[in-house]
C-alpha positions in Angstrom: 40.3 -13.3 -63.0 40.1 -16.9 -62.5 37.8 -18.9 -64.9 38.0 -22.3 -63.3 37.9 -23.1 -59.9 40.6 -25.1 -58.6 38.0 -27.9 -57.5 37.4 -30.3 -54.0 40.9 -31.5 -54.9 42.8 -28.0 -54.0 45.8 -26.2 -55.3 47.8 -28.5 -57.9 45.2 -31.1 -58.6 45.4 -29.8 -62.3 47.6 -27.7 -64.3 47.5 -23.7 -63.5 47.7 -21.9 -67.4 47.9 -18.5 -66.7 47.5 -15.4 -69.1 49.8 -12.6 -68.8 49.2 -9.3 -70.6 47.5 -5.9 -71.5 44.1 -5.9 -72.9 45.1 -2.1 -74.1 48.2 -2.9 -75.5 47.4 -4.1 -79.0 49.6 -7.6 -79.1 50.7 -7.7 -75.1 47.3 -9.2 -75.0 49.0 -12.7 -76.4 48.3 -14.7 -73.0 45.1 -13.2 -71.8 43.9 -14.1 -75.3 45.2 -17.9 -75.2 43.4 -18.4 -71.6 40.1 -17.0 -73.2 40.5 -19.0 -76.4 41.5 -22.2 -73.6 38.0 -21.2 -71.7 35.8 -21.1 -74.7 37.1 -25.0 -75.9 36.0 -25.7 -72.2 39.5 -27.2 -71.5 39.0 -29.1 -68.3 42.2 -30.8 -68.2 43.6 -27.6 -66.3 42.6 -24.5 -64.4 42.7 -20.8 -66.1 43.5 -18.1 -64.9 44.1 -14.4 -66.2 47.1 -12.1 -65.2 46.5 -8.5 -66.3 48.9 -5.8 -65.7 51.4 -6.5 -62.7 53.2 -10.1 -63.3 53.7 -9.3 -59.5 50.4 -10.8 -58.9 52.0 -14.3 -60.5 53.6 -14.5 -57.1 49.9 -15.3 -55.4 48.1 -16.6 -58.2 51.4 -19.8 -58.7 52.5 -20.1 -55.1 52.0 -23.6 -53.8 51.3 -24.6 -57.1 52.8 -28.3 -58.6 52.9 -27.3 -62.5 52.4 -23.9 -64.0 52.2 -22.8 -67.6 52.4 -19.2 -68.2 51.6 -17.7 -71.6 52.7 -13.9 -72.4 53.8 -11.8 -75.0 57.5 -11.6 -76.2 59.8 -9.1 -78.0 63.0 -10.9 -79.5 63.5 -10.0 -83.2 61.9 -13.3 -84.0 59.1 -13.2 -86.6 55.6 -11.8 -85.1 53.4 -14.5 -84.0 56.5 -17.0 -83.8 55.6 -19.3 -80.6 58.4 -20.3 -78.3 57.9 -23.3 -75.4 60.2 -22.6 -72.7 61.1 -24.5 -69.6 62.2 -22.9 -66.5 65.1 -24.3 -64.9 66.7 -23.5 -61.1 68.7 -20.9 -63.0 65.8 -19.4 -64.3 63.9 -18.3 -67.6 66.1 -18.2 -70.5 66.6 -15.2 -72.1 64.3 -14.5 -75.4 63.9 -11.0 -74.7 60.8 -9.6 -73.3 57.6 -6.7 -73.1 58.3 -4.9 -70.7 54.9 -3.3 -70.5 54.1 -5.3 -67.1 55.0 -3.4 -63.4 57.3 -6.0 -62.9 58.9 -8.6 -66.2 57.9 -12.2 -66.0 61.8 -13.0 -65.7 62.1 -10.8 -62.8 58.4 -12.4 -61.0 60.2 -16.1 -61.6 63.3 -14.7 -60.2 61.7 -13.3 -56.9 59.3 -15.8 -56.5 62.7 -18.5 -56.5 64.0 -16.2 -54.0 60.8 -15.7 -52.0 60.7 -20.1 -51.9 57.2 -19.0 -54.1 57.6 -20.7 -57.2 55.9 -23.7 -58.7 57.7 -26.8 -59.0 57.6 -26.9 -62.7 56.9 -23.9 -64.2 56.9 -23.6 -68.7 56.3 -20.4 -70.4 54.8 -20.2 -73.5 55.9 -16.8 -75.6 54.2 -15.1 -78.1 56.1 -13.0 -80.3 54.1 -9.7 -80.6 54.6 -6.9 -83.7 53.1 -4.1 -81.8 53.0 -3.7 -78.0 51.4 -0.1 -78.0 48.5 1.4 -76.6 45.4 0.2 -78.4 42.7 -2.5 -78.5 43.3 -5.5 -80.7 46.1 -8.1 -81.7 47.9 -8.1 -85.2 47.1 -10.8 -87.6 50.1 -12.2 -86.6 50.0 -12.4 -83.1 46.5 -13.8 -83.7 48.0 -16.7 -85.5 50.4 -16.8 -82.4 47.6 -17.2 -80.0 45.7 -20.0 -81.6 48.8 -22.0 -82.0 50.3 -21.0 -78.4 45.9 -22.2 -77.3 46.7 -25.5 -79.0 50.3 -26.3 -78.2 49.0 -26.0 -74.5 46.1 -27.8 -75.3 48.4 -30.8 -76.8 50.4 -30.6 -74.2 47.5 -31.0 -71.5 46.0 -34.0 -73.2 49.5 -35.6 -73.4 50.0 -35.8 -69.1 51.8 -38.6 -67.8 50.7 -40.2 -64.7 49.6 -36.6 -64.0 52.3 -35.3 -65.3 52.9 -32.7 -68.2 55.3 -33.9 -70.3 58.5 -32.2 -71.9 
């Protein structure tokens, strides 16, 4: 689901933030969950979209895109609700460890979409370590903690653009 429009200025005008996760897997819910919190702040600075399920469907939802941030649950052995800022390079996202609940694992989606020529040209990932990735409704404390940090890292990051720009 896409909560902003792209506007008269097309693809790329803005930042794409997109939420990866299950809304039935307790903490996997990390990135949908920053998107929403992004959408009820009215964040205007970039467009929102929501990836549930399949991180195949990243390949439409980013192609042709400029800058991309993607926010999605993580599991690293890290502390629950610890937030990580990664920046994809040519070789790809470093490893941090990963869900696995999706069709198809954000690592592998930026690894076809390279191969495919459908990747954006700068593409960050923000990762949400989660406690519990099982079936059930709701995040942990700690992964809500995660999510309103991850909400306003992204946020931060947004209002600090250069010349259109997100900065490092």
């Amino acid at each position: 689901m896409v909560a902003q429009s792209p506007g008269p200025s097309g693809r790329g005008a803005r930042p794409l933030v997109i939420g990866l996760g299950n809304d039935h897997r307790q903490d996997d819910r990390c990135g949908l969950e920053v998107v929403r919190e992004l959408g009820r702040r009215r964040e205007e600075r970039a467009r929102l979209a929501e990836c549930p399920g399949d991180a195949l469907r990243l390949l439409d939802l980013w192609s042709d895109e400029r800058e991309v941030i993607v926010v999605d649950a993580v599991r690293s052995g890290r502390r629950p609700g610890t937030v990580l800022r990664l920046e994809v390079s040519e070789e790809g996202l470093p490893s941090v460890g990963t869900t696995s609940t999706h069709g198809l694992s954000l690592a592998e989606a930026i690894g076809l979409g390279r191969s495919l020529g459908r990747c954006p040209n700068r593409l960050i990932v923000y990762a949400i370590e989660a406690r519990d990735v099982g079936m059930g409704d709701g995040l942990s404390p700690e992964a809500a903690a995660g999510v309103r940090e991850a909400a306003d890292r992204v946020a931060a990051e947004l209002a600090h653009r250069r010349d259109g720009i997100l900065s490092a």
